[in-house]
MARMIVO-849731 format. One line per 2 residues: their letters; for each residue y, z, x of C-alpha. Coordinates in nm, 2 decimals. Layout:
<recs>
A> Y:Z:X ~ ...
</recs>
This chain:
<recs>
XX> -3.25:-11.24:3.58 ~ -3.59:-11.38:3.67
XX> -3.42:-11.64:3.90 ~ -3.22:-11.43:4.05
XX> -3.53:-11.19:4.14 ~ -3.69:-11.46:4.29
XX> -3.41:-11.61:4.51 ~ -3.39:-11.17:4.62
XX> -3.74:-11.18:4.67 ~ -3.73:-11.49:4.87
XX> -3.41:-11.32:5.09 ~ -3.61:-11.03:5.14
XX> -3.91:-11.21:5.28 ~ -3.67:-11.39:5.48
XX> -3.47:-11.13:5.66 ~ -3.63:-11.00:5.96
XX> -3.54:-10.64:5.91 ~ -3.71:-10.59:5.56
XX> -4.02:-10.41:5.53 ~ -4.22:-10.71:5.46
XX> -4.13:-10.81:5.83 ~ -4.15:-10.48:6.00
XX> -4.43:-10.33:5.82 ~ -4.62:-10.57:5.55
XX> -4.66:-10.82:5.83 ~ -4.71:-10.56:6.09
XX> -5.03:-10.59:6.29 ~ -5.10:-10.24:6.32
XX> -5.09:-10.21:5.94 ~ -5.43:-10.36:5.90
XX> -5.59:-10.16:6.24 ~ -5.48:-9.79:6.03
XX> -5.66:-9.87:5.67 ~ -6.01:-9.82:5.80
XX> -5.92:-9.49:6.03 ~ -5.74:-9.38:5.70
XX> -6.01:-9.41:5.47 ~ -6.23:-9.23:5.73
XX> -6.01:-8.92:5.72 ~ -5.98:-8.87:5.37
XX> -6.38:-8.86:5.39 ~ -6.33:-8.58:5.61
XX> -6.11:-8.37:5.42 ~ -6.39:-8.46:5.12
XX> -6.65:-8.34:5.37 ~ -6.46:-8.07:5.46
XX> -6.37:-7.95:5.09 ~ -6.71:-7.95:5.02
XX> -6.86:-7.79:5.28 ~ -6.62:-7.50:5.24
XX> -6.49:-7.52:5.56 ~ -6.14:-7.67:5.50
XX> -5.96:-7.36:5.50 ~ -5.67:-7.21:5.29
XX> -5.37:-7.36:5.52 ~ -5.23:-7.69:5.55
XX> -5.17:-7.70:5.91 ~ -5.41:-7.76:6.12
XX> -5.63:-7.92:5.88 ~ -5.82:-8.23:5.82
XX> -5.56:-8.33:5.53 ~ -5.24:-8.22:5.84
XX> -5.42:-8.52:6.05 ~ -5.48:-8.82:5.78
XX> -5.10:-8.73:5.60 ~ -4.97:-8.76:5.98
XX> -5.13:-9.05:6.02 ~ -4.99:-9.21:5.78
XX> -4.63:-9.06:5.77 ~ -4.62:-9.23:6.13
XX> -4.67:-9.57:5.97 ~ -4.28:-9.69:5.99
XX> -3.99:-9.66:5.75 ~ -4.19:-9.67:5.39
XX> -4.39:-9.34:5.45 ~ -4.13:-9.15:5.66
XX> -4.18:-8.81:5.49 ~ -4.54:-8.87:5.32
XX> -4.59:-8.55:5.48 ~ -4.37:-8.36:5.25
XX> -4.54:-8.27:4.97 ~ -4.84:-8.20:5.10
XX> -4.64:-7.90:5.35 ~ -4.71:-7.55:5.22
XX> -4.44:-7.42:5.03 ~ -4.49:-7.02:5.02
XX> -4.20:-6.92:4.78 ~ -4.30:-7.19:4.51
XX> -4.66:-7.15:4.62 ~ -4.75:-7.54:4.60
XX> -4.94:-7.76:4.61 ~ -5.17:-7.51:4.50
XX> -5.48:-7.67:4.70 ~ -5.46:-7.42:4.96
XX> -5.49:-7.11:4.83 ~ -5.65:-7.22:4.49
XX> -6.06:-7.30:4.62 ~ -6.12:-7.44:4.26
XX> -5.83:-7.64:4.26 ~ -5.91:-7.72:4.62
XX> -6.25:-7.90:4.47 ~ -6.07:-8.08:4.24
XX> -5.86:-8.22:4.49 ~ -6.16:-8.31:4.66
XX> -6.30:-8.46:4.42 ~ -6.03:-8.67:4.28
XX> -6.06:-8.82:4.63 ~ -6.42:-8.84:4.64
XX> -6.44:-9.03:4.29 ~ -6.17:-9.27:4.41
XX> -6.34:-9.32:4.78 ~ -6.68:-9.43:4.58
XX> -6.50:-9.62:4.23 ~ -6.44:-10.00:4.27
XX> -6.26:-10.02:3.91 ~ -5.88:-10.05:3.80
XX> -5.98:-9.77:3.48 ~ -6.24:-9.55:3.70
XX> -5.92:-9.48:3.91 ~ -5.70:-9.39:3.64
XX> -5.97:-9.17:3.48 ~ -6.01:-8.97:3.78
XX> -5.62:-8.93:3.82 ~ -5.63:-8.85:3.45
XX> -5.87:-8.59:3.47 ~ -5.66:-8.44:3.80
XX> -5.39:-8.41:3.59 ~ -5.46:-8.23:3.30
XX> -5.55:-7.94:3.50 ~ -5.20:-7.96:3.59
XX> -5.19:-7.82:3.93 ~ -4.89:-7.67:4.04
XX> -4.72:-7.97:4.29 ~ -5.03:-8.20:4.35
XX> -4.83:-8.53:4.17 ~ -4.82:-8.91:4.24
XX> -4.72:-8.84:4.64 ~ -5.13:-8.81:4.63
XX> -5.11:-9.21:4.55 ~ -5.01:-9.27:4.92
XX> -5.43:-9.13:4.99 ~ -5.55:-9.41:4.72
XX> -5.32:-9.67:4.84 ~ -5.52:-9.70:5.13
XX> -5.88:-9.66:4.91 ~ -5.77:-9.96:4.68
XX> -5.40:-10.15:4.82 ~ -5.49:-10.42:4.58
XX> -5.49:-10.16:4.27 ~ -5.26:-9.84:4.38
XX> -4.95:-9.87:4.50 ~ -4.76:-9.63:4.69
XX> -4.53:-9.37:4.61 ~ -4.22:-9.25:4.71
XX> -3.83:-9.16:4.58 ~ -3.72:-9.52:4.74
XX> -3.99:-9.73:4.57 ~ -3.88:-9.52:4.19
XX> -3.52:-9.56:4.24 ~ -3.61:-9.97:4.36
XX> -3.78:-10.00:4.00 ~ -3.57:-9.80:3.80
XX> -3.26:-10.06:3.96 ~ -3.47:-10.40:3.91
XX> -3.63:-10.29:3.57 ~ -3.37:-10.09:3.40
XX> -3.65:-9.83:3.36 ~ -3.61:-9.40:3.38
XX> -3.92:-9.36:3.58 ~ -3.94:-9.00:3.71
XX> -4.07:-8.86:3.99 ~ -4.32:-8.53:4.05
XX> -4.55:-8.69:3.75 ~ -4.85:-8.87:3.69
XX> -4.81:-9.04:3.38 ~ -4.45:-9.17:3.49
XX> -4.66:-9.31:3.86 ~ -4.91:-9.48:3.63
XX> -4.62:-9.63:3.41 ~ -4.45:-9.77:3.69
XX> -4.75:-9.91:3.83 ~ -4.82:-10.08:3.52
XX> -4.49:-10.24:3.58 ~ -4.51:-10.31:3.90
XX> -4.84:-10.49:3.83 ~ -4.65:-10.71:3.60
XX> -4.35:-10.81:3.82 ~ -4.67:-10.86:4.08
XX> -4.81:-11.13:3.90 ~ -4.49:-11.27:3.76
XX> -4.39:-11.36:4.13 ~ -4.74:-11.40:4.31
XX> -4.62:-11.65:4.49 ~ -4.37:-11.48:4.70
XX> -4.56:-11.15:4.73 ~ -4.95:-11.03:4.75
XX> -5.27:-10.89:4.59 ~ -5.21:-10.60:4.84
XX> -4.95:-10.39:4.66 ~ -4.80:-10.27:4.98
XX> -4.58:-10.57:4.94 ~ -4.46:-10.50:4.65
XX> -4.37:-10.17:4.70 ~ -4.17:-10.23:5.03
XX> -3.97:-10.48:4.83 ~ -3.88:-10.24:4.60
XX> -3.86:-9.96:4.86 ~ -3.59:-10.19:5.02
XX> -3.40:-10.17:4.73 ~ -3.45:-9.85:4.63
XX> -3.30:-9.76:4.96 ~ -3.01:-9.96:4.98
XX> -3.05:-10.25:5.17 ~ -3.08:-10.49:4.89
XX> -2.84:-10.47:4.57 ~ -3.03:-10.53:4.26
XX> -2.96:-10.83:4.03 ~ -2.74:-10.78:3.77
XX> -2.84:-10.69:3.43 ~ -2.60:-10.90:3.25
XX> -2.61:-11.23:3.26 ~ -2.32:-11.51:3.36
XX> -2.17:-11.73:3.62 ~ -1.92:-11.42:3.74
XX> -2.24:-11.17:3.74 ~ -2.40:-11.43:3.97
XX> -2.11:-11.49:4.19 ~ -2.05:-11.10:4.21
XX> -2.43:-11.06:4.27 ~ -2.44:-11.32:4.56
XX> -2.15:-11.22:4.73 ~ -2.24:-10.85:4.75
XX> -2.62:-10.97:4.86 ~ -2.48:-11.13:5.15
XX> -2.23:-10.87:5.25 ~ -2.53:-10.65:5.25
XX> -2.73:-10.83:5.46 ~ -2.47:-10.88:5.73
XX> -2.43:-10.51:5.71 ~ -2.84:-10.45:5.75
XX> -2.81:-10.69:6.06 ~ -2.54:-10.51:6.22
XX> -2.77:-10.11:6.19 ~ -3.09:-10.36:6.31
XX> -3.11:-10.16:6.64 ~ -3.47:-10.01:6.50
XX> -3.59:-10.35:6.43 ~ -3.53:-10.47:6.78
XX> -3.69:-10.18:6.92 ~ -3.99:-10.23:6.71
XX> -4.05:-10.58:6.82 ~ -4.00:-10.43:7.19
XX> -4.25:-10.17:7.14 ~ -4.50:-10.43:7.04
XX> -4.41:-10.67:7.33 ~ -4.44:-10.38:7.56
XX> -4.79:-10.30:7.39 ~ -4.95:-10.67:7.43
XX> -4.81:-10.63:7.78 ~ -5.01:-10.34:7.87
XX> -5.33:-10.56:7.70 ~ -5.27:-10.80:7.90
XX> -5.26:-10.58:8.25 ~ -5.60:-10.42:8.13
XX> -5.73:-10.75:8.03 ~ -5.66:-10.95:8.36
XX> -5.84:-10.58:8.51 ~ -6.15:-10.66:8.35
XX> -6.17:-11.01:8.46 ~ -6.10:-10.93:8.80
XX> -6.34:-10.63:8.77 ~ -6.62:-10.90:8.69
XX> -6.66:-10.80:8.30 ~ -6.60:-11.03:8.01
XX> -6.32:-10.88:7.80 ~ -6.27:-10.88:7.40
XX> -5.89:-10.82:7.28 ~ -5.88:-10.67:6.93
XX> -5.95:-10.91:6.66 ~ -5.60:-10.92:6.50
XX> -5.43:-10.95:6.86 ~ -5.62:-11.29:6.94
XX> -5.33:-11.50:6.86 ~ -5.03:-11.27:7.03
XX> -4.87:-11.48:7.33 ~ -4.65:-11.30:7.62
XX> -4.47:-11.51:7.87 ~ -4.62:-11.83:7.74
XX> -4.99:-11.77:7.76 ~ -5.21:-11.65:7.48
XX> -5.32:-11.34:7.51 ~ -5.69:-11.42:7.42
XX> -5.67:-11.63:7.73 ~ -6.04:-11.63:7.88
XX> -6.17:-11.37:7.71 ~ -6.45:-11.38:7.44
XX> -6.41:-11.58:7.17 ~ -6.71:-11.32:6.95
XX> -6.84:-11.03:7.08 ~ -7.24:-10.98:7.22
XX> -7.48:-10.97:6.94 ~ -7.57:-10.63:7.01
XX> -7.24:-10.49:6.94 ~ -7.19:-10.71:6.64
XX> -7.54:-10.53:6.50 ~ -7.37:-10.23:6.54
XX> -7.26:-9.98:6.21 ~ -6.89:-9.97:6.33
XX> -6.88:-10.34:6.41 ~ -6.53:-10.38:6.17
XX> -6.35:-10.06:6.36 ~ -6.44:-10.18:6.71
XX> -6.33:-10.54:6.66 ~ -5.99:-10.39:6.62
XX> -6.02:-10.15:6.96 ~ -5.73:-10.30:7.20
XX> -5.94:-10.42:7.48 ~ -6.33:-10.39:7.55
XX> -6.43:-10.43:7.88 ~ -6.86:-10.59:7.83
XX> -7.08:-10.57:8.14 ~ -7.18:-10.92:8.21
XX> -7.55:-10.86:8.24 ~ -7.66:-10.62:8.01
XX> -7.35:-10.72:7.76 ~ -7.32:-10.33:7.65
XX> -6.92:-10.22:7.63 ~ -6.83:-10.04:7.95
XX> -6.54:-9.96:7.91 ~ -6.30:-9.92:7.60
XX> -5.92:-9.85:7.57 ~ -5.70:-9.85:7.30
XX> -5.29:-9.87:7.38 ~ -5.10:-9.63:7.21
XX> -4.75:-9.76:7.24 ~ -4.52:-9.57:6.95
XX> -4.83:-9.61:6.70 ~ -5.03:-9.34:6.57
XX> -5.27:-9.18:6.81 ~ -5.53:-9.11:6.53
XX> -5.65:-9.45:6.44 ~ -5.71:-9.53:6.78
XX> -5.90:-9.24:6.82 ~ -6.11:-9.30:6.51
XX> -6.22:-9.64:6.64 ~ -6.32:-9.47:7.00
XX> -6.55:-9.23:6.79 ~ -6.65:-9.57:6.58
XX> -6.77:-9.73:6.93 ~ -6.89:-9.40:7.03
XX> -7.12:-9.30:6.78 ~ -7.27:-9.64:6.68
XX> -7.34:-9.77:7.04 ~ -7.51:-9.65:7.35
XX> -7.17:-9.65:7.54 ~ -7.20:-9.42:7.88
XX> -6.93:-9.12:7.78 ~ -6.86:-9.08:8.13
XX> -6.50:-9.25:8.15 ~ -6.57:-9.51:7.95
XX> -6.35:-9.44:7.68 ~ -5.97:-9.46:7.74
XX> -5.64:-9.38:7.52 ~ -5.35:-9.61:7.73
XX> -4.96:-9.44:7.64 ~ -4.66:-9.39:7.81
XX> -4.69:-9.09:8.03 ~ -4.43:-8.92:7.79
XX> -4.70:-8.87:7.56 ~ -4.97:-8.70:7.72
XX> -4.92:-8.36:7.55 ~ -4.91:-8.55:7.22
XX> -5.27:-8.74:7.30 ~ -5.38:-8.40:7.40
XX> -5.26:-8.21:7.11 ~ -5.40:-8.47:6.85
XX> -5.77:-8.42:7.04 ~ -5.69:-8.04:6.99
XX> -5.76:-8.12:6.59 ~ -6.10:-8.01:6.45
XX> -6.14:-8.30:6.28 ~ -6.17:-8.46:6.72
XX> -6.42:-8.21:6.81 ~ -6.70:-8.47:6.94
XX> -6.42:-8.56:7.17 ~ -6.50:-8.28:7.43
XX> -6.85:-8.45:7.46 ~ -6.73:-8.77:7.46
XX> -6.48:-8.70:7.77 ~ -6.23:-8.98:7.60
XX> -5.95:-9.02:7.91 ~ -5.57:-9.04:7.88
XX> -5.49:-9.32:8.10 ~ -5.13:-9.32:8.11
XX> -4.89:-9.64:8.20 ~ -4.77:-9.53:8.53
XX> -5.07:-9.46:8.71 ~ -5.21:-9.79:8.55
XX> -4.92:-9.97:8.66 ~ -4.90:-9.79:9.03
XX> -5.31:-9.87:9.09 ~ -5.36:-10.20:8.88
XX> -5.34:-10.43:9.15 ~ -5.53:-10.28:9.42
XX> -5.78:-10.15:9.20 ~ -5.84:-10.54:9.07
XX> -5.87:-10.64:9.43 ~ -6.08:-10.38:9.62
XX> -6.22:-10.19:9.31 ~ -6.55:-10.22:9.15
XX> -6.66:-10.10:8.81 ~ -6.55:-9.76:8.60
XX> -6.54:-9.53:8.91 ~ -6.19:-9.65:9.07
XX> -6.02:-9.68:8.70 ~ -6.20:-9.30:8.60
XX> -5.96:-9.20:8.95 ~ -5.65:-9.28:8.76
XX> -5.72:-9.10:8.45 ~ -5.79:-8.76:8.26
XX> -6.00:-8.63:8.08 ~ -5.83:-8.55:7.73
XX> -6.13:-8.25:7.68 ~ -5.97:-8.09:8.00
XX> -5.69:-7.86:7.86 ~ -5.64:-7.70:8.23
XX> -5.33:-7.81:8.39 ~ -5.32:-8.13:8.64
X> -5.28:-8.01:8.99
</recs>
């Protein structure tokens, strides 16, 4: 069976369409872990502080699960258990302040450990006081503490083990999570070659699996197994190609976002600033040209010195003043992605840097989404925004004012014109 894992691994790293493609690979991936790991320190600080509150919704813990439900197919529905079930009364963090704590620290222990057994001690010690519904859907938080030592969790990623392994993993349970991780560990290292110390790759091979798009491999062995196997892997993957409609809208979302870079990078030129595109967009090309295309190749020492230097390399576009070589002007284009990491690197910049806050900070979406910007800077876990005046600068006013702005406008003042402030719940006139 091992070679007939490996030529499925090697098909699934292959076909465009897999999660490897769409989500491993993804750029955005990378931007979210640091905005991630951020929030769950808020729902710490929050826990702690006694301030979280006895509901799920509108909490710190709502905003970071969001967050990361919104990160494509493999955590569609992390949400879920973490929703407020009154009839069963779980998960029994809400109402529960003891088992609140514990919660908090479970992910307080795991934010600070660096060790494979300090993590499974603290999900040890969360288990045995058996809280009513707070299982392994809790690993989804740690996966982004520690993706090289917790995987994530989900009913696609058991059934994908159960079917490659012959294993009865179980869902809702700790010490079946930690099982299967052990396993997955093992298959991990047994093809390390086709997949990653990040365990994210991993489980979206097996998430594939688990949800259909890939058969398993046979568990009996012989030329007719093979044959069967082969032909049924190829029928499936004419079949994936043929329901790839999300795939090519995925690939057009991120075109249409390193288009909108580009417009706000060719701004700041013409504006007379130097202009920084997000570290892991350097390489993107649209329409033949890169779009790091005179821009700066490293950004001014004196934001490098700064605490939030590894958020605000990833921040879409900076805009520099060419004199004093302070950021101007920031903006971070919120395409389909989630609208909370790209706030969390605007507070980053914010907070760490001595960054006017009058218009300098922009969130760039379709103008669809303006009520959702809003309502994501409604969350306590955004109140410095109101001081910060962050702007919604949405794609049709940039669009409409782009040109003329670059040729008869100077500085923030003409682009501020175009904008709103996010702070400003009273309707536009």
């Amino acid at each position: 069976m091992s070679d007939l894992l490996r030529v499925l691994i090697g098909r699934w790293r292959d076909d465009s369409g897999s999660t490897y493609r769409t989500w491993f690979l993804w750029d955005e991936r990378l931007k979210n872990f640091r905005s991630i790991r951020r929030g769950i320190a808020q729902v710490v600080e929050d826990i702690e502080a006694g301030t979280f509150g006895n509901v799920y919704k509108g909490s710190s813990l709502e905003t970071i699960v969001g967050s990361i439900a919104e990160q494509r197919q493999i955590f569609k529905g992390a949400d879920h258990a973490f929703l407020w079930k009154p009839k069963l009364r779980i998960p029994d963090i809400y109402e529960n302040p003891a088992n609140q704590r514990a919660f908090g620290r479970l992910l307080h222990h795991c934010s600070c450990c660096s060790t494979e057994q300090e993590l499974i001690d603290g999900i040890e010690a969360i288990d045995r006081l058996a809280i009513k519904g707070l299982g392994p859907a809790v690993a989804n938080l740690l996966y982004f503490l520690h993706p090289t030592l917790m995987p994530p969790f989900n009913t696609a990623i058991v059934n994908g083990f159960n079917s490659i392994t012959g294993s009865k993993v179980k869902l809702g349970r700790w010490d079946q999570y930690l099982a299967m991780r052990a396993g997955m560990l093992q298959l991990n290292h047994a093809y390390r070659d086709l997949l990653s110390n990040d365990l994210g790759a991993i489980a979206g091979f097996l998430f594939d699996i688990g949800s259909g798009r890939f058969p398993a491999p046979p568990a009996t062995e012989g030329d007719a197994a093979r044959d069967a196997w082969l032909a049924e892997l190829s029928k499936a993957r004419e079949a994936a190609k043929k329901l790839d409609g999300s795939i090519a809208a995925a690939r057009e979302n991120d075109r249409t976002h390193t288009e909108i870079q580009i417009w706000l990078r060719d701004l700041g030129l013409a504006l007379g600033y130097k202009v920084w595109v997000a570290a892991n967009d350097r390489g993107r090309t649209y329409d033949g040209g890169m779009l790091s295309a005179g821009c700066l190749d490293s950004l001014p020492p004196s934001v490098e010195s700064l605490s939030g230097v590894d958020s605000i390399r990833l921040i879409d576009i900076l805009w520099i003043d060419s004199d004093s070589e302070r950021v101007s002007a920031a903006f971070e284009v919120e395409h389909t992605t989630s609208i909370y990491s790209g706030i969390v690197r605007m507070l980053d910049l914010a907070l760490s840097s001595n960054l006017h806050a009058t218009g300098g900070l922009f969130l760039v979406a379709p103008d669809a989404r303006e009520e959702e910007v809003r309502t994501q800077l409604r969350r306590p876990a955004f109140s410095l925004v109101s001081d910060l005046q962050v702007r919604f600068l949405p794609y049709g006013e940039l669009e409409k004012h782009k040109e003329a702005i670059s040729r008869f406008g100077t500085g923030m003042k003409v682009t501020g014109m175009s904008s709103h402030v996010c702070g400003d719940q009273r309707p536009r006139a």
